[in-house]
C-alpha positions in Angstrom: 40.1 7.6 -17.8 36.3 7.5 -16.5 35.5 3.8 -14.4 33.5 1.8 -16.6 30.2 1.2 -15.1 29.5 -2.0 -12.6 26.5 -2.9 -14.2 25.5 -2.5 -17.8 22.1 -4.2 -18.8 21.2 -4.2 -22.5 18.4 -5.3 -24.2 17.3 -7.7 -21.6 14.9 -10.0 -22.2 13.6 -13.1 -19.6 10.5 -15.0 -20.2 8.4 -17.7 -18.1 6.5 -19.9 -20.4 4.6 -17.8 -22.0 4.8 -14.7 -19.8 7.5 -12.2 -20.3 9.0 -10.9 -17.0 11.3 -8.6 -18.9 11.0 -7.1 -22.0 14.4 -5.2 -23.7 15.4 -3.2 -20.4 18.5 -1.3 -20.4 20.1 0.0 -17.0 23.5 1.3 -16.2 24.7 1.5 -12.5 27.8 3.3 -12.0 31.2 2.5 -10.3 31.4 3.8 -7.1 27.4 4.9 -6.7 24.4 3.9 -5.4 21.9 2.7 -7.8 18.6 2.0 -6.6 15.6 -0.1 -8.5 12.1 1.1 -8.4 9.2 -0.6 -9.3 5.8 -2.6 -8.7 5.7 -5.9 -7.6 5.7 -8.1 -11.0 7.6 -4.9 -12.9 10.3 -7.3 -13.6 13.5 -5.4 -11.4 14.1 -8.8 -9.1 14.1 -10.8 -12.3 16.5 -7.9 -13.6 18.8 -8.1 -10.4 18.6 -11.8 -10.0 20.6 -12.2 -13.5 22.9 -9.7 -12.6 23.8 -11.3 -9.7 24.4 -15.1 -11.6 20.9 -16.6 -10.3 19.1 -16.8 -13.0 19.4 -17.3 -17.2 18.6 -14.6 -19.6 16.5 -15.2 -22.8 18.3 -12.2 -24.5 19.7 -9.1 -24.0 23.6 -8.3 -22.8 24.5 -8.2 -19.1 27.7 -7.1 -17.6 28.8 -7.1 -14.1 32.0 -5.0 -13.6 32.5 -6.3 -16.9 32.1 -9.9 -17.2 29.1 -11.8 -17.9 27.5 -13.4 -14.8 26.2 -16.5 -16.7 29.6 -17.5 -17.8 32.0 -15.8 -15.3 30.3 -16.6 -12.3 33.4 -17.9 -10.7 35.4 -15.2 -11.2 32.6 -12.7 -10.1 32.0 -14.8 -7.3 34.9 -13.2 -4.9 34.0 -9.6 -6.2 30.1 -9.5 -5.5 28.3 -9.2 -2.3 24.4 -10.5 -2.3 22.0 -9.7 -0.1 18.4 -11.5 -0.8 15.5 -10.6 1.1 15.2 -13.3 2.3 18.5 -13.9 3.6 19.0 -17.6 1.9 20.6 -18.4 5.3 21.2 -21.7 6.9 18.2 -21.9 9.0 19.4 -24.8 12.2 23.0 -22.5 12.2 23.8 -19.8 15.0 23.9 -16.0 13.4 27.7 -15.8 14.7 28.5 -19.5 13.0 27.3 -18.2 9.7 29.2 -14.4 9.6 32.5 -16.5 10.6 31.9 -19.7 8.1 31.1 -17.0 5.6 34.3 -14.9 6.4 36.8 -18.1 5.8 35.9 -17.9 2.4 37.6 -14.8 1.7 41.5 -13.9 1.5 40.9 -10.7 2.9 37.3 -10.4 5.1 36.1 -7.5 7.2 37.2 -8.0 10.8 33.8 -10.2 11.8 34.0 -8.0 15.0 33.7 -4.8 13.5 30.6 -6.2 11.6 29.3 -7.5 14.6 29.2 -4.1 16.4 27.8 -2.1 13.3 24.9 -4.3 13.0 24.4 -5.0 16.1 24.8 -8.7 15.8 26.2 -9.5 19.3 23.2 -9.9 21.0 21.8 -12.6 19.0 25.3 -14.2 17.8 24.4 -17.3 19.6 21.0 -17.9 18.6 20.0 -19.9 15.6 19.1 -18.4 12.4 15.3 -19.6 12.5 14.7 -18.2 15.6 15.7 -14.8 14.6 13.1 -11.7 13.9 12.6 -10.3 10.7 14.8 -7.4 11.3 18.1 -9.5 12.7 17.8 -11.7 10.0 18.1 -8.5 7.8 21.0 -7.3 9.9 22.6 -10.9 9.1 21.8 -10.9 5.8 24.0 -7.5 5.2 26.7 -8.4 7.5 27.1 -12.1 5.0 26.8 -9.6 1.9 29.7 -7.2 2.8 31.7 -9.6 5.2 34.2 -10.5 1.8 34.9 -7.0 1.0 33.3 -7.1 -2.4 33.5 -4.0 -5.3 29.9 -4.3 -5.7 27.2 -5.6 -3.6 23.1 -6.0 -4.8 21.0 -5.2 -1.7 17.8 -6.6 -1.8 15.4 -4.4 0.5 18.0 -3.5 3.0 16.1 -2.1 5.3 13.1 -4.3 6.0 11.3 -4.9 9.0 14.1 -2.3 10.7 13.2 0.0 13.5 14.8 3.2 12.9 18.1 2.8 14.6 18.8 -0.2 12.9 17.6 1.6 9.6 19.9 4.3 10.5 22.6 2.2 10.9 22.4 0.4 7.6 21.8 3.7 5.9 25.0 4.8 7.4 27.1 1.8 6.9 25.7 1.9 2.5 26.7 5.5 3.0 30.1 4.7 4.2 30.5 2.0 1.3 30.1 4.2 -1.8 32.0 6.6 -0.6 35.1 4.4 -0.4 34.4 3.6 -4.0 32.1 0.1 -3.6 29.1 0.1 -5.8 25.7 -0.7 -4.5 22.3 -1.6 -6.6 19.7 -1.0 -4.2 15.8 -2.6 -5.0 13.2 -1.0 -2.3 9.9 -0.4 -1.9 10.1 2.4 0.9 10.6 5.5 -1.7 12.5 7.1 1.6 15.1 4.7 1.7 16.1 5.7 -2.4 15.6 9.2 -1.5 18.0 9.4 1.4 20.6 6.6 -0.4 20.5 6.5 -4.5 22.7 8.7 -7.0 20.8 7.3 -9.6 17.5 5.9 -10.2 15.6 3.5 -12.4 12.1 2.8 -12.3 11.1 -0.3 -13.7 7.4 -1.5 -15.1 5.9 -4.1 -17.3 9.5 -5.6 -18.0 11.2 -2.3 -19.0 13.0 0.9 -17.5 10.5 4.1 -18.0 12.5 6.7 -16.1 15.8 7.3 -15.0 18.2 9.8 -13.6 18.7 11.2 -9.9 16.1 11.9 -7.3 16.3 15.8 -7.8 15.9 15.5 -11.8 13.3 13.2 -11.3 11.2 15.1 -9.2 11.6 18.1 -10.9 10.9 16.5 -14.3 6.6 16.8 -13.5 6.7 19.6 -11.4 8.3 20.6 -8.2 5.0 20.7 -5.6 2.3 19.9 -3.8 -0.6 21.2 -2.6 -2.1 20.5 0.5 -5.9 22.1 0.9 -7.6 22.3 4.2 -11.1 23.3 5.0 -13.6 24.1 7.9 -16.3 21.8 6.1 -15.8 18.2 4.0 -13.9 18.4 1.0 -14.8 16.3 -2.3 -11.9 15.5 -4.5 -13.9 15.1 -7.4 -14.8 18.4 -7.4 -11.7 20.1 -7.3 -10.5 17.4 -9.5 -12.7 19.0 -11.9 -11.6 21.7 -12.0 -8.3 21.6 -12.2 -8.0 19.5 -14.9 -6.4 16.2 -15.9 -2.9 17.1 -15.2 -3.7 17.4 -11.4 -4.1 14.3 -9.2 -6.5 15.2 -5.6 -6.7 12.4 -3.3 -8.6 12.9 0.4 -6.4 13.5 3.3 -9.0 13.1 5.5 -13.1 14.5 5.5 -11.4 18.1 5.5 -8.6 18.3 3.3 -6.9 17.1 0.3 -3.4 16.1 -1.4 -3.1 18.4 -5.1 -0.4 16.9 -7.2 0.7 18.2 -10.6 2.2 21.1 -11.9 1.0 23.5 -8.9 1.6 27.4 -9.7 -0.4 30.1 -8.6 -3.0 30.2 -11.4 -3.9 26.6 -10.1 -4.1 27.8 -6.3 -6.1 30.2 -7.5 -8.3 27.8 -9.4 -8.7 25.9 -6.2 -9.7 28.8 -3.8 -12.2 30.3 -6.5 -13.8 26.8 -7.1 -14.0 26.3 -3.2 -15.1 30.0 -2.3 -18.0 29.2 -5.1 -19.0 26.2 -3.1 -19.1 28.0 -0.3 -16.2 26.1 1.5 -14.2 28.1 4.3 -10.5 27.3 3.5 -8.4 27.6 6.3 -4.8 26.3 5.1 -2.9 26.2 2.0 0.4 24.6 2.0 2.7 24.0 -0.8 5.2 21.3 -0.5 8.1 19.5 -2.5 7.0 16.9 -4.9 8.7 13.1 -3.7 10.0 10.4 -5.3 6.9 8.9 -4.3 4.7 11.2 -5.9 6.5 10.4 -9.1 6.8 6.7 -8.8 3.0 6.6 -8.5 2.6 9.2 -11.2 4.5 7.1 -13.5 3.3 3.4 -12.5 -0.2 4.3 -11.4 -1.7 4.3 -8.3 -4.4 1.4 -8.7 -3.2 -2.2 -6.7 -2.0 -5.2 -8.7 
């Protein structure tokens, strides 16, 4: 009998005042996978996890968190879910070690705070107090609190923040290690690496709804599989290639000399782009094709101008 899933969103709807922060999203986030939410700041996915996780009210919609309803089963949820907020909702005047171990004798069962200690890397700032911690300990602590109770699911909240690589490695092998002995994890990030090397499944969220789903692979397959990356003895200008090429193609600088081609790049295009440069008179001296990202369709999908 297949698991039901650990979090089923229906339908959801939140407003502030008059704004609407989320409009009728639906998201599913299986048992025992990584799910990671995409979007823009203001797209609505922190709203999204926030009422999945119990800390805020919804305005509509159905939510279910390994099947009960966070607004009204909050304390049976309570023991089940690990949180981890960005940023950290720790007891600032407390010492890291202080917190892990106040944290721990909450649970029946916790993870051995020593074993945490050594994954994180949390022993060489146990003693100090939680305000006079980096950005990237506070991080490590933040994770450590969130998976200290042993919980089925745990909402990460940028994970990875203000980590230098080791430590991002280590978290990426410790979420790694959780889903595959069955824990689920919804994952929000901005670094499109991070949902590459992590996520099952995807969701990208924008202007209150989900617009695309599925994994990474049928994701970036679904607008085309490459890139194109053009470079030239003389300066380049985008807008001319961009011209020809058409409207399906994005061309952005890479620098006075070369540019990025995204779209649905096959040889008639590469062709497009050698003839238009040749007739300009422009030397090319590298093509290279490469692998469309998850990046490339996160911006293709939620634009590439700032908000």
């Amino acid at each position: 009998m297949p698991l039901s899933p650990a979090v089923e969103v229906t339908g959801l709807l939140k407003r502030y005042g008059t704004d609407v922060a989320v409009e009728g999203l639906d998201l599913v986030a299986e048992s025992g996978q990584v799910t990671a939410v995409l979007g823009p700041n203001g797209a609505g996915k922190t709203t999204t996890v926030e009422i999945c996780e119990g800390l805020r009210h919804r305005d509509g919609g159905d939510v279910r968190v390994l099947g009960l309803d966070p607004a009204h089963d909050a304390t049976a949820l309570r023991p089940l879910v690990g949180v981890m907020l960005q940023d950290g909702g720790l007891p600032n005047t407390q010492r890291a070690g202080d917190v892990l171990e106040h944290v721990a004798r909450m649970y029946a069962d916790p993870v051995d705070t020593g074993e945490l200690t050594e994954r994180l890397g949390l022993r060489t700032f146990a003693r100090t107090s939680v305000r006079r911690l980096s950005g990237g300990e506070r991080q490590r602590l933040a994770l450590a609190v969130a998976l200290v109770g042993r919980p089925r699911l745990v909402f990460l909240d940028e994970p990875s923040a203000g980590l230098d690589p080791q430590a991002r490695r280590a978290v990426w092998d410790l979420v790694g290690e959780l889903s595959a002995d069955g824990v689920s994890v919804v994952l929000t990030t901005h670094f499109m690496a991070e949902a590459e090397a992590l996520a099952d499944h995807v969701v990208i969220v924008d202007h209150g709804r989900a617009i695309a789903s599925g994994t990474v692979a049928d994701l970036v397959a679904s607008g085309g599989t490459t890139t194109l990356r053009v470079e030239a003895a003389q300066p380049l200008d985008p807008a001319v290639l961009a011209a020809a090429l058409g409207s399906a193609f994005t061309v952005e600088a890479a620098g006075r000399t070369a540019c990025s081609v995204a779209g649905p790049v096959d040889p008639r295009s590469v062709a497009t782009v050698t003839a238009t440069l040749a007739d300009a008179d422009v030397q090319v001296t590298r093509l290279e094709l490469g692998r469309r990202t998850l990046e490339d369709v996160f911006l293709d999908l939620t634009g590439r101008s700032l908000r």
